[in-house]
N, C-alpha and C positions, 0 to 999 in steps of 0.2 A: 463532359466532366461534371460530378456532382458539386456542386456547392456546399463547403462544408464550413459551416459556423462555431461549432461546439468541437470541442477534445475532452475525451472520458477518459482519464489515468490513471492507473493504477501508481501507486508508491514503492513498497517492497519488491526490488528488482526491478525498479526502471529507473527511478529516482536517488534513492535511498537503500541500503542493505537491507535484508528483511528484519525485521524488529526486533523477532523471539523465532526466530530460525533456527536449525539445526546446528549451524554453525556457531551461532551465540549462546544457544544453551550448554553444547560442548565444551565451552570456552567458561562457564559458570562453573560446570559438573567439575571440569578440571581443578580450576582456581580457591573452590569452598571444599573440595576435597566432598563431592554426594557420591551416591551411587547408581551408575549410569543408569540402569536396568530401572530402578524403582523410577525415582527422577521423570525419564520420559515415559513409562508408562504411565504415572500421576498427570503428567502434563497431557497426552495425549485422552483421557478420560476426560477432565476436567476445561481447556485451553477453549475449545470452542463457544464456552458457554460464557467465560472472558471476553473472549471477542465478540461475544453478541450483546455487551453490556448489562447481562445479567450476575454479573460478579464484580466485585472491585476488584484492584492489582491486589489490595493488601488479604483479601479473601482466597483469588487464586492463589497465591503463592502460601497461606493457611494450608491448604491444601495439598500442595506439590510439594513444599520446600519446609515449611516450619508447622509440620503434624507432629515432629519430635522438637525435641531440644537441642537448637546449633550453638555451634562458639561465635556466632557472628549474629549482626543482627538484621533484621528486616532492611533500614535505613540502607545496610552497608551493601546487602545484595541486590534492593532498586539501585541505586547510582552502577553498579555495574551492570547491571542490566541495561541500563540506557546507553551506556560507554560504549555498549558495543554497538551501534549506528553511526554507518557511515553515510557521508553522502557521495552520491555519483556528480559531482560540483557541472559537470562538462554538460553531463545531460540536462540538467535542472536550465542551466544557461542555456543549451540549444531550444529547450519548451518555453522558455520566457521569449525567445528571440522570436519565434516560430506565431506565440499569439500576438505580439506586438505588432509587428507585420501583417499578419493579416487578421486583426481585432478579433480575437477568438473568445471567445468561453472556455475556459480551462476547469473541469470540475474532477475530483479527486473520487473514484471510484475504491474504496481499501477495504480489507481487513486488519483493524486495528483494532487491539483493547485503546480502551480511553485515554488510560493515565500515558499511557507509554506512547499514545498518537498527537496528545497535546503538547508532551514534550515535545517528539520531532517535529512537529509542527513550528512548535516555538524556535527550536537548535537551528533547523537549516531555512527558517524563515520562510516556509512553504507559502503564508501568504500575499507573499508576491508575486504566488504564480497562480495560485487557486483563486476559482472567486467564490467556491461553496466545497467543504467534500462531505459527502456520501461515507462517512464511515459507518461501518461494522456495529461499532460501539452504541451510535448513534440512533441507529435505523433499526436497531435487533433485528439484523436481517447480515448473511454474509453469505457472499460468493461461497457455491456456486447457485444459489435459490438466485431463480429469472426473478424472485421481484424486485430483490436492489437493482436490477438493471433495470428495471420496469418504472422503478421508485425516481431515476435517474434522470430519464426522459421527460417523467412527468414536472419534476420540479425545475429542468432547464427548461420545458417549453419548448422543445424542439424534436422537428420532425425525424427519425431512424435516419434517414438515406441522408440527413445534413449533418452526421455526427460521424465520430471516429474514436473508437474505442480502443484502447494502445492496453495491453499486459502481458507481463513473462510468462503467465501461463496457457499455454495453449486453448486447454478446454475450455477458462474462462471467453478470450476471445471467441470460439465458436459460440457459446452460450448468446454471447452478445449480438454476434449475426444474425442467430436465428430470429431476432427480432426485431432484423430488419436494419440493424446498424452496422456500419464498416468498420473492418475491423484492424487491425496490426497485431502479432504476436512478437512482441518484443525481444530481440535475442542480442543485439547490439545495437549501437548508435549510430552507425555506419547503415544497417540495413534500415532501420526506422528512417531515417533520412532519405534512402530511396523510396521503400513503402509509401514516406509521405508525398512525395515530388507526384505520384501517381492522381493525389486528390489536387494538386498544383500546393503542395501547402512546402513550400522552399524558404531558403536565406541563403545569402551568400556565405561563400566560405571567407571564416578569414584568413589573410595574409600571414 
């Protein structure tokens, strides 16, 4: 069995609801009264370039959201934009138990804009589980480009075949294979939990 030191994690959809998903933009387009059509076609031109921290929040959403004149303002559409993250409480708790247990390196693998990754950060208090992340924002680099995986390895210090890379997205996780690290494709907490039992990396259940 490999020896495994390091856990490489994704946030949106393992952790956390996605940030600026389809679901919470829906949920915007609805509530400000936009239109659907223009809205995510602006967001889908422009949203990448966000998450690679060559935009501010208050830039992109210039762009997407206030190229015209709304009745609301800036202020009022960031707070609901953040509103809508949820956290996955149960999972967040099984990944804390999981490194404590067996002294892991827990590093935060994302695609986040900045403004809206410091918030969650801040909101569900990710620093208790992370000890670096890798975001998006940060690195001008986002999944699926090998070198934020590449960038990952280099700054834990650790060997491919000692690490485990956990995300919702399928292709992400193969990416990560290919270079040599283990991978999990996250679909629930019940299978991660098996998946993990395989690297010997368990906790008991509780009562």
């Amino acid at each position: 069995m490999k020896t495994i030191t390091t856990i490489f994690l994704d946030i949106g959809g393992v952790l956390l609801t996605n940030g600026w998903g389809r679901d919470a933009r829906d949920n915007a387009i609805a509530h400000f009264g936009l239109n659907p059509e223009e809205t995510n076609e602006r967001h889908h031109l422009t949203f990448d370039t966000y998450e690679e921290g060559k935009l501010t929040l208050s830039e992109y959403l210039q762009r997407v959201v206030f190229y015209e004149t709304r009745e609301f303002s800036e202020k009022d559409f960031i707070s609901f934009m953040f509103e809508q993250s949820q956290s996955y409480h149960e999972n967040i708790e099984f990944f804390k138990a999981i490194k404590a247990k067996h002294n892991l390196k827990v590093i935060a693998v994302s695609n986040e804009g900045r403004e809206l990754n410091a918030y969650r950060i801040r909101k569900f208090k990710l620093k208790e589980l992370f000890d670096a992340f890798i975001s998006s924002s940060y690195v001008h680099l986002r999944k699926p480009d090998t070198d934020i995986f590449r960038m990952a390895i280099d700054i834990s210090h650790v060997r491919p075949e000692n690490s485990v890379y956990i995300d919702d997205r399928h292709m992400f996780v193969e990416i990560a294979q290919s270079l040599g690290m283990n991978g999990i494709h996250f679909t629930s907490l019940d299978d991660a939990r098996k998946q993990m039992e395989k690297f010997g990396l368990t906790i008991e259940n509780k009562k």
